[in-house]
C-alpha positions in Angstrom: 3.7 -4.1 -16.0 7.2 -5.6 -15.6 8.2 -6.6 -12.0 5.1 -8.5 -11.5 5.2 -12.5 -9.8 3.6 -15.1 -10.7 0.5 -14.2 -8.9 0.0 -11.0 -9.9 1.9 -8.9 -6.9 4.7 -6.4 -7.0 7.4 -7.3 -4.5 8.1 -3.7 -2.4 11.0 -3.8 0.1 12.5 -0.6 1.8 13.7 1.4 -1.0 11.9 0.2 -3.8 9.6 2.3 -5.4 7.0 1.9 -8.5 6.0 4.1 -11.4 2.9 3.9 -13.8 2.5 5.8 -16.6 2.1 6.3 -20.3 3.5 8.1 -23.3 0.9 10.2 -23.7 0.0 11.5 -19.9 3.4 10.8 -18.6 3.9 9.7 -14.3 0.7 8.8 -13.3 1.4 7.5 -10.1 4.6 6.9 -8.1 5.1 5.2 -4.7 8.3 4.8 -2.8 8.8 2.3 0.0 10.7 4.1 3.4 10.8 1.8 5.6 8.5 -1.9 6.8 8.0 -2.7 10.5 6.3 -6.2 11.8 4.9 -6.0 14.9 5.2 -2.6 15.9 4.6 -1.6 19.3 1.2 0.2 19.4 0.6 3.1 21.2 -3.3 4.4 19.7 -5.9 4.8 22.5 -7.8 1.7 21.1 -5.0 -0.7 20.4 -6.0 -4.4 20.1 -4.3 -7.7 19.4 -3.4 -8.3 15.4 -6.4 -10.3 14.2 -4.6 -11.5 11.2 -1.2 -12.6 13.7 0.7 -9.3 13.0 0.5 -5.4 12.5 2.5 -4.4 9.7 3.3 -0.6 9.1 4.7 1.1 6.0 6.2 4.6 5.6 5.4 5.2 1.9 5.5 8.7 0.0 2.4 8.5 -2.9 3.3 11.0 -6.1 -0.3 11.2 -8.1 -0.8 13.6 -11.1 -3.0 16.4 -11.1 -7.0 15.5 -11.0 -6.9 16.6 -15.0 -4.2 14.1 -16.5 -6.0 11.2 -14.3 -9.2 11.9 -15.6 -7.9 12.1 -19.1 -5.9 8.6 -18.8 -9.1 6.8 -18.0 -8.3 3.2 -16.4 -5.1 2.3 -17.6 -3.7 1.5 -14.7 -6.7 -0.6 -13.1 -5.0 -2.5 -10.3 -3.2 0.6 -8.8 -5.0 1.3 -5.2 -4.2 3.3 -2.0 -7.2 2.0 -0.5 -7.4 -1.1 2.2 -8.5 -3.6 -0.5 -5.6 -2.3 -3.1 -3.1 -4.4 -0.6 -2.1 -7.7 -0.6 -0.1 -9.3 2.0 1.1 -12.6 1.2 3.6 -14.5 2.7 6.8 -17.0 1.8 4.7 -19.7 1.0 2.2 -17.8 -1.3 -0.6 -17.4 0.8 -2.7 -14.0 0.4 -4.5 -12.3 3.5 -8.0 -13.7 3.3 -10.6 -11.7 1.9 -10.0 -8.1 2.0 -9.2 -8.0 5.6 -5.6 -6.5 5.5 -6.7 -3.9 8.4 -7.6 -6.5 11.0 -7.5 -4.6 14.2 -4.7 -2.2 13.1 -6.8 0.9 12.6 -6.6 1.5 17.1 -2.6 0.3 16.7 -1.1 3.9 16.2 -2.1 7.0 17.1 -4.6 9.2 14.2 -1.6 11.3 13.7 0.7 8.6 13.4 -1.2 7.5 10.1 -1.4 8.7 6.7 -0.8 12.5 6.2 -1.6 15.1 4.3 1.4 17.0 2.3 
């Protein structure tokens, strides 16, 4: 996958956006960064302090192919992940969020509504 560093990561900055996908299932997958905000000011009923020493909050738009072409693509595109432990945040000086804890105490930060949304 081109655009990769030296650690394995794809650098994502507002605007950027990522496409996997292959000759014979065509766009698999697409994701476009909107915007990044440190520190946001949370306003969910159950906001706590950052546990890792900042929120961060993305507005992303995810593009995924229908349930049929996934299925019939298999794994090709094994390190592609929505989920909590698909993430990485690592910083200027290389160092990666420890163990799979890039949530921290960011799920009370916003409001449920103010998350991720359906279409």
């Amino acid at each position: 996958m081109a655009g990769l560093t030296d650690r394995g990561t794809i650098p994502m900055v507002p605007g950027s956006s990522i496409t996997t996908s292959t000759p014979e299932h065509g766009e698999l997958a697409s994701m476009m960064v909107h915007s990044i905000e440190v520190d946001p000011v949370c306003t969910g009923p159950y906001a706590r302090p950052p546990k890792n020493g900042h929120f961060v909050v993305m507005d992303v738009s995810v593009k995924v192919a229908p349930q049929s072409t996934l299925s019939a693509a298999g794994n090709y595109y094994p390190s592609v992940s929505l989920r909590q432990g698909g993430f990485r945040a690592v910083d200027n000086d290389g160092n990666v969020t420890p163990g799979n804890d890039i949530i921290g105490n960011g799920y009370g930060c916003l409001p449920e509504e103010d998350t991720a949304l359906d279409p």
